[in-house]
Each structure stands twice: as structure tokens, then as C-alpha cells.
C-alpha positions in Angstrom: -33.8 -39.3 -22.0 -31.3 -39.1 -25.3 -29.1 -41.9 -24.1 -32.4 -43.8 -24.0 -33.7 -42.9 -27.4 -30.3 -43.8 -28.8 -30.0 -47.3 -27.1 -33.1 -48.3 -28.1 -32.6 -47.3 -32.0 -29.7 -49.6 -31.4 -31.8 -52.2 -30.5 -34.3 -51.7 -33.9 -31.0 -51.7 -36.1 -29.7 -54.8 -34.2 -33.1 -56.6 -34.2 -33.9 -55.7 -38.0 -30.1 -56.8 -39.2 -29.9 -60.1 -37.0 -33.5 -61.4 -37.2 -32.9 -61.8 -33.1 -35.2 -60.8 -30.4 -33.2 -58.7 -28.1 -34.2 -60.5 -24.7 -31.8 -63.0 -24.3 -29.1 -60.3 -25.7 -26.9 -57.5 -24.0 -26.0 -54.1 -25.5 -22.7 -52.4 -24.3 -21.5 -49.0 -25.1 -18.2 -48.9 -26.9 -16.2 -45.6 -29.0 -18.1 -45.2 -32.0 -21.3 -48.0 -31.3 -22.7 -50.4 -29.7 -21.6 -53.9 -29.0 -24.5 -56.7 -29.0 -23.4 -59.6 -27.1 -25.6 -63.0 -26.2 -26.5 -62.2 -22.3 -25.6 -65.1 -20.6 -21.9 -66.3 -21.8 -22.2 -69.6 -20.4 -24.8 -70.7 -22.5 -24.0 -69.0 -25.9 -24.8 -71.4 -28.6 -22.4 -72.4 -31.3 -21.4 -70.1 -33.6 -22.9 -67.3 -32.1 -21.0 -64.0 -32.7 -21.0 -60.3 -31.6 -23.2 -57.5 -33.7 -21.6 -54.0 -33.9 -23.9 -51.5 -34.2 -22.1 -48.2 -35.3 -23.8 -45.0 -34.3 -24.3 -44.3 -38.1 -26.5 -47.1 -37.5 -24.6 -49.9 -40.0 -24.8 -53.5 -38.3 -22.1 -56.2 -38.7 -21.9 -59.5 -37.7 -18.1 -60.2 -35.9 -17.0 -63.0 -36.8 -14.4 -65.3 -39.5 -12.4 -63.5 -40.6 -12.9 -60.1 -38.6 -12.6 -59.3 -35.0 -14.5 -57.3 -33.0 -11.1 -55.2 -32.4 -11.0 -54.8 -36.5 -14.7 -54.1 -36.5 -14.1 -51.2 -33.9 -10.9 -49.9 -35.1 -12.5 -49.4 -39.1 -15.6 -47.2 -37.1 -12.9 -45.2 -35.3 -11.2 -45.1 -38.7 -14.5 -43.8 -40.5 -15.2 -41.3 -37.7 -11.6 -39.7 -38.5 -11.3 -36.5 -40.7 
């Protein structure tokens, strides 16, 4: 039931940040977060990007000029004593 609670907090954050709906979205578990992809790759539109949503609940947009590999390696960076 806490993984549950925790995904969908992830989902508030993402929706409140992005100003997106989360159906036509995917959320993936990653070190540190959550990854918010658009759910069907083959029909992303233009310019859509990745959200990272960082279990201290921060939301960033991945794109020019960071990567989601940047994104993820400064919350691992963060999360280190």
C-alpha cells in the first residue's frame, strides 16, 4: 500500500508541475525518483520531453541542455552525505 501512496504523490507533483493529465503518460521507477515518460513512443509529439520527479518531490522538465542521465546523476549527487 506505500509504494502506492508514493506513486501516486508522484503523479500530483508531475500533474501540478507539467499542467499534463497523466493518462496518456507512463511513470517508471528510477534511483532517487520517478521518470514520467509520454506512454506511447511512437506517437510522442514534438518537443515533448521526460519529467523527473525526485522523491523530495522537485519536478524537472529534461530537456536542452540537460539529460535525463544529468538530471539523475545531480539527485544521486543530492542524496549523497
Amino acid at each position: 500500500m506505500r509504494a502506492h501512496k508514493i506513486e501516486e504523490e508522484a503523479w500530483r507533483v508531475f500533474e501540478r508541475a507539467s499542467g499534463h493529465d497523466r493518462e496518456k503518460f507512463r511513470l517508471e521507477r528510477v534511483e532517487g525518483g520517478w521518470v514520467v515518460r509520454w506512454a506511447d513512443r511512437a506517437s510522442t509529439p514534438m518537443g515533448m520531453a521526460p519529467w523527473v520527479i525526485a522523491d523530495d518531490g522537485e519536478a524537472m522538465r529534461v530537456g536542452y541542455p540537460l539529460s535525463l542521465k544529468t538530471v539523475l546523476a545531480e539527485i544521486a549527487r543530492r542524496r549523497t552525505p
